[in-house]
C-alpha positions in Angstrom: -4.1 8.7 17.4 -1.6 9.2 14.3 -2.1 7.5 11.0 1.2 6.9 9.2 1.1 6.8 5.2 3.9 5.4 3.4 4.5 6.5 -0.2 6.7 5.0 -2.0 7.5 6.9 -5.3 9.5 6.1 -8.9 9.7 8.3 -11.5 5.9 10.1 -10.3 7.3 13.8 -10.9 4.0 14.4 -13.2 1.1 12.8 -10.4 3.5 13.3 -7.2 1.9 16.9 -6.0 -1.5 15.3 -7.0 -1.7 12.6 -4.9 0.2 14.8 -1.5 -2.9 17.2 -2.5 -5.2 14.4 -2.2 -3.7 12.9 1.1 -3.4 16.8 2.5 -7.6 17.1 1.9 -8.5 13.7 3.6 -10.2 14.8 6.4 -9.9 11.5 8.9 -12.5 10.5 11.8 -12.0 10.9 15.2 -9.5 13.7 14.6 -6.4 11.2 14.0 -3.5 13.1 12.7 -1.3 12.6 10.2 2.5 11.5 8.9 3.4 11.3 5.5 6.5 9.0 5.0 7.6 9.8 0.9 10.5 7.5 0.1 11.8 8.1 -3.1 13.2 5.0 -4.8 16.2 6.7 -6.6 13.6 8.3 -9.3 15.5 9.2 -12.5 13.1 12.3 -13.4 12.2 15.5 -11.2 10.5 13.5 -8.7 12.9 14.5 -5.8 12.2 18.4 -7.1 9.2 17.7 -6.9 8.7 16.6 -3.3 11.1 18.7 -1.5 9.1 21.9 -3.3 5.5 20.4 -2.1 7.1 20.5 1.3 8.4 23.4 1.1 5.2 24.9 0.0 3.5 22.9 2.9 5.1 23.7 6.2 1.8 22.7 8.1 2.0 18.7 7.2 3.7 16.2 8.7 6.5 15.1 5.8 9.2 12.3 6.2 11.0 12.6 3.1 13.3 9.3 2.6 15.0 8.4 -0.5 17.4 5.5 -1.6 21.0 6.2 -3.4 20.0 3.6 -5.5 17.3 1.7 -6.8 16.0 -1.3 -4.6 12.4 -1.4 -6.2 8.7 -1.1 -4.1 9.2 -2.9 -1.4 11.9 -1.9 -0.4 10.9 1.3 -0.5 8.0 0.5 1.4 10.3 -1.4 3.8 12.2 2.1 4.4 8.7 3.7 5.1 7.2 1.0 7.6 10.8 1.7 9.7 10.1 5.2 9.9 6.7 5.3 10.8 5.5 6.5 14.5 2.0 6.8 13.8 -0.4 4.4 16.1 -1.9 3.1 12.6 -0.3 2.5 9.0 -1.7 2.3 5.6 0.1 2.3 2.1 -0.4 4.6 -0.7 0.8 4.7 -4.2 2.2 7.6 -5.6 0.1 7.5 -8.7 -3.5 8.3 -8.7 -5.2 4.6 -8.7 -6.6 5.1 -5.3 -8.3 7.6 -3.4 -7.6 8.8 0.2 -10.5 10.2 0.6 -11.6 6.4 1.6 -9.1 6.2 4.5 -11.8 6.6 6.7 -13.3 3.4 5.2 -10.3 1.3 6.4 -10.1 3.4 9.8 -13.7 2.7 11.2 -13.5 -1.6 11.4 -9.7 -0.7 14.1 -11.7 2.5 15.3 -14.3 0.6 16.7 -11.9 -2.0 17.8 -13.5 -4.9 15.3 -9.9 -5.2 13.7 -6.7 -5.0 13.6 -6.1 -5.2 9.5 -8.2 -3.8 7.0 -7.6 -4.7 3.3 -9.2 -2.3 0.7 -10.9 -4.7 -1.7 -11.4 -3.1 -5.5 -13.4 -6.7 -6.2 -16.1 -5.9 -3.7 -19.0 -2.8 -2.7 -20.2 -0.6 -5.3 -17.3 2.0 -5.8 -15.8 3.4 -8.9 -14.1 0.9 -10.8 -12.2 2.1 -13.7 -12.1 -0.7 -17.1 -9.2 -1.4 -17.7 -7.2 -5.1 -18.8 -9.9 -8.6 -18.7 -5.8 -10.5 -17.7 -5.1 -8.4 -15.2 -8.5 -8.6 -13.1 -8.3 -12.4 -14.0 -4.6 -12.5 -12.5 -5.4 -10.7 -9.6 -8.4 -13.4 -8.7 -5.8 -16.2 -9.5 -3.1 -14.8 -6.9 -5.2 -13.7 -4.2 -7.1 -17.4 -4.2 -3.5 -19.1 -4.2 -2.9 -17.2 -1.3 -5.8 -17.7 0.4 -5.2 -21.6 -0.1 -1.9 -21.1 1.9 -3.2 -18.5 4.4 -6.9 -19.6 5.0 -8.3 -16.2 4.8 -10.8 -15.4 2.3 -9.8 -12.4 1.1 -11.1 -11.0 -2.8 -8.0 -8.7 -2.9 -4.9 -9.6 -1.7 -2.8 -7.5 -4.4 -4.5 -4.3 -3.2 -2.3 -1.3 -2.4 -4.7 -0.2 0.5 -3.9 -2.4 3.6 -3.7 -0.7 6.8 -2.2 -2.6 9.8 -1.3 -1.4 13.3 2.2 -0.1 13.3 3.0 -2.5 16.3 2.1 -5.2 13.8 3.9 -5.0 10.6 6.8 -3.3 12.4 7.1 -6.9 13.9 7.5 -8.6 11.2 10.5 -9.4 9.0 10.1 -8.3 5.6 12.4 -9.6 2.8 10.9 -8.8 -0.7 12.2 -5.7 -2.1 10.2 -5.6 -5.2 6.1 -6.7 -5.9 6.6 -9.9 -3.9 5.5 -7.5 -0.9 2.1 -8.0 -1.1 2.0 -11.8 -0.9 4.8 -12.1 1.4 3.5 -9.7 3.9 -0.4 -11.2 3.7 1.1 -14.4 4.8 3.0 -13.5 7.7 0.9 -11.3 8.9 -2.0 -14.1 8.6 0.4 -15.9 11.0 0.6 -13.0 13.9 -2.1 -15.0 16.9 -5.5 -13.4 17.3 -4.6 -11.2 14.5 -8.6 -10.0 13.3 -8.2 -9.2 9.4 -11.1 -7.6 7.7 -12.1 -6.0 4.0 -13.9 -3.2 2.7 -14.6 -1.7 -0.7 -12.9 0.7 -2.2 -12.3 2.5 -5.5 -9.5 2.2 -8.1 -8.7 4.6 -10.8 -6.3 2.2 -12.7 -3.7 3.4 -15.0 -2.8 2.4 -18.5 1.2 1.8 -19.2 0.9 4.7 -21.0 0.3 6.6 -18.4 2.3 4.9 -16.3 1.7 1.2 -14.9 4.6 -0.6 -14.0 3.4 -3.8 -12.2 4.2 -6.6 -15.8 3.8 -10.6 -16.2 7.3 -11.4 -14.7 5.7 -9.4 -11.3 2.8 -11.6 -11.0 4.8 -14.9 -11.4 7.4 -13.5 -9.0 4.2 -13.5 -7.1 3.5 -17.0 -7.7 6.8 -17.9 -6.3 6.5 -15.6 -2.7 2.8 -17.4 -1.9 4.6 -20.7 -2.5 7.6 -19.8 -0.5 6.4 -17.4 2.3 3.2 -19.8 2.8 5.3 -23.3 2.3 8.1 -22.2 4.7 8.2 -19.8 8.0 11.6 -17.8 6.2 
């Protein structure tokens, strides 16, 4: 079995080598291998240097590098990533540091033991390390991921989560439209709508960032949000 791991990566030439580390280390269960799919969203720093060195540097791993001649924005990237992929299993990972791949292995066991075939990575549930960051952000979150649930009848506590690992078969079915952070929503809804699909969560940690040291998600994301539950769970587009 083969994990893929999309990265999609902006302007990350100072955490880039960090995070690859981190994803080189995670040692997974029942020996599945791994592909690392890097798509680099036409990054205006050394973030391309960057990668092609790490790979360089690590002949060993299994690197897709991918990169767009302009920018298209997140999910788009990640839309460029999800095409690529041949693993068995798929799971998203930020460039930055937020989350830790150390805890793939909590999103692997529930499809392991064939209990599921989604696993979201909750940072609102379980007793992981949860960095303090913004009281409106954490209050957002809740807010978008119980609209959602409203429109997808799932009952999740985290539907804005960057850790969400599907079957490949799955989201390679689907037809993804939103090329920026409307990704989360729209995908969460279709996916809700794939029969007998078994959807489960776990928790996780999250190592948030400030915008000083990098955060990009802002207000105009989370009501473009608002808009993709409304359309992608009012209308089959």
């Amino acid at each position: 079995m083969k994990l893929s791991i999309v990265i999609p990566a902006y302007n990350e030439e100072r955490t880039i080598h960090l995070i690859l580390d981190k994803v080189r280390d995670a040692e997974l269960i029942n020996n599945i291998e791994k592909e690392l799919i890097i798509v680099n969203d036409f990054s205006t720093d050394e973030t391309e240097e960057a990668i092609l060195a790490y790979q360089k540097a690590n002949p060993e791993l299994n690197i897709q590098y991918k990169k767009h001649e302009v920018n298209k924005g997140k999910g788009a990237a990640l839309h460029t990533g999800i095409a690529s992929a041949t693993g068995d299993l798929l799971i998203i990972q930020d460039a930055d540091l937020e989350y830790d791949p150390r805890e793939y292995n909590l999103l692997l066991r529930p499809i392991v033991e064939d209990n599921a075939d989604m696993v979201y990575g909750s940072r609102f549930i379980g007793g992981k390390p949860h960095r303090i960051l913004f009281f409106w952000h954490s209050i957002g979150n809740r807010f978008l991921t119980r609209l959602s649930n409203m429109f997808t009848n799932l009952n999740l506590t985290d539907m804005e989560t960057c850790y969400k690992m599907f079957k490949t078969k799955d989201i390679q079915s689907l037809t993804l439209k939103e090329n920026r952070f409307g990704f989360e929503p729209e995908v969460t809804a279709k996916i809700s709508r794939l029969e007998g699909i078994r959807i489960y969560e776990v928790g996780i940690s999250y190592y948030g960032r400030t915008y000083e040291e990098g955060k990009k998600i802002g207000w105009k994301d989370g009501f473009r949000a608002i808009y993709c539950i409304l359309k992608y769970g009012l209308f089959r587009v």
